[in-house]
C-alpha positions in Angstrom: 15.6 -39.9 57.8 13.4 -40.7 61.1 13.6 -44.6 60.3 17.7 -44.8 59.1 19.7 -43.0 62.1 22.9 -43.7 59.3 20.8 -41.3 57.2 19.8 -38.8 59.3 23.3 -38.8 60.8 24.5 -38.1 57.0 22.0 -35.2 56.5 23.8 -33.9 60.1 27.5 -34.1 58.5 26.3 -32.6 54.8 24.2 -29.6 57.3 27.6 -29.3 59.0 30.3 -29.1 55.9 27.4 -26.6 54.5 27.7 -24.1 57.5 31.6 -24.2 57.7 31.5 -23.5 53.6 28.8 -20.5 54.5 31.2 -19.2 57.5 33.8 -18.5 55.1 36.0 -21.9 55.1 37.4 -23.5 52.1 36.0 -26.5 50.7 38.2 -28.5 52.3 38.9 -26.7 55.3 35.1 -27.4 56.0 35.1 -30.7 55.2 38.2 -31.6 57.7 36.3 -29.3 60.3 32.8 -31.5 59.8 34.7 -35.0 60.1 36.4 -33.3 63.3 33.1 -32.0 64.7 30.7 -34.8 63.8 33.2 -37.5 65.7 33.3 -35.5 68.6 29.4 -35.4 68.8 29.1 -39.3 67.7 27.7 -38.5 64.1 28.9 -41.0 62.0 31.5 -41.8 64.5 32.7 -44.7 63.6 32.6 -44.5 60.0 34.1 -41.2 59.8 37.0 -42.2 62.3 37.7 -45.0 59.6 37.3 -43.1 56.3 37.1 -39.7 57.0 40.2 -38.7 54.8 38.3 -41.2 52.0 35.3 -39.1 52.7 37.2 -35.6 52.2 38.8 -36.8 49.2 35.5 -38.0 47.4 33.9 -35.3 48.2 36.1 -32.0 47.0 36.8 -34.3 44.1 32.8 -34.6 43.3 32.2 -30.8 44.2 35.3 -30.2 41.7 33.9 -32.2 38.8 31.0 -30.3 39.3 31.9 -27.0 38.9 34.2 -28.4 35.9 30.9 -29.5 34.5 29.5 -26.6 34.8 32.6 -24.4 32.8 32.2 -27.2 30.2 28.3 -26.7 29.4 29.0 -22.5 29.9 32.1 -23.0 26.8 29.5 -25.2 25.0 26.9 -22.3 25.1 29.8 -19.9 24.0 30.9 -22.0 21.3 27.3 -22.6 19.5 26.5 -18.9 20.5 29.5 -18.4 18.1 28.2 -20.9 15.3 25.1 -18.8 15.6 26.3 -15.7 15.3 28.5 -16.7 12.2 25.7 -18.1 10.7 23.8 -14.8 10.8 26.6 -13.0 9.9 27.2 -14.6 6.5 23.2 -14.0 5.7 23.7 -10.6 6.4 21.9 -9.9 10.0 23.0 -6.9 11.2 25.4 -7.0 14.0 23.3 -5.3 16.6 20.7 -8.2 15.6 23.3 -10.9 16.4 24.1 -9.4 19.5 20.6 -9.8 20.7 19.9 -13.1 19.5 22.9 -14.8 20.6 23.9 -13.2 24.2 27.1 -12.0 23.0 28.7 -8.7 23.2 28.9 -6.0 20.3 32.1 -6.3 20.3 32.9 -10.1 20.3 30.1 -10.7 16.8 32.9 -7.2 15.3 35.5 -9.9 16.0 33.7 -12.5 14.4 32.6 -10.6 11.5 35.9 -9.6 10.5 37.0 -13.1 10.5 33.9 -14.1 8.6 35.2 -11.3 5.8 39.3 -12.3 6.1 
């Protein structure tokens, strides 16, 4: 960042979106607020004057997608956790067993066993 000012200028506005998130702003409230402050101190000034609503955009809809991602791969785990705990249901692993094993409550592998027996 010491030998590309563009860069180190970007580290300043990422630093500066972070601290309005961590002082209690929304996402987007904190990026509007960072465009806003680093044009007033000549971070990215031009750049930002030009395609700061771009930059806002991009940005919520990356951090977005990302926590998206992240429900995706947490149903995934829930979903083979299931297939696992059917599995070892129908070989006749006790349900405290499957519990264990799997990560999911007592009373969700009840659920699944009585479905397993319907």
């Amino acid at each position: 960042m010491r030998r590309s000012r563009t860069l180190g200028e970007y580290a300043a506005f990422v630093a500066c979106a972070h601290e309005n998130i961590e002082n209690g702003l929304s996402l987007e409230e904190a990026l509007k607020k960072a465009v806003r402050d680093c044009v007033n101190g000549d971070i990215l000034k031009d750049f930002l004057k030009n395609y700061g609503t771009d930059v806002i955009n991009m940005l919520s809809m990356e951090f977005n997608l990302a926590d998206a991602q992240k429900v995706w791969k947490k149903d995934g785990r829930i979903e083979c956790a299931e297939d696992i705990a059917k599995n070892m249901l129908r070989r006749g692993t006790p349900i405290e067993y499957v519990s264990e094993d799997t990560g999911l409550s007592i009373e969700r592998v009840k659920e699944i066993a009585k479905k397993i027996k319907s």
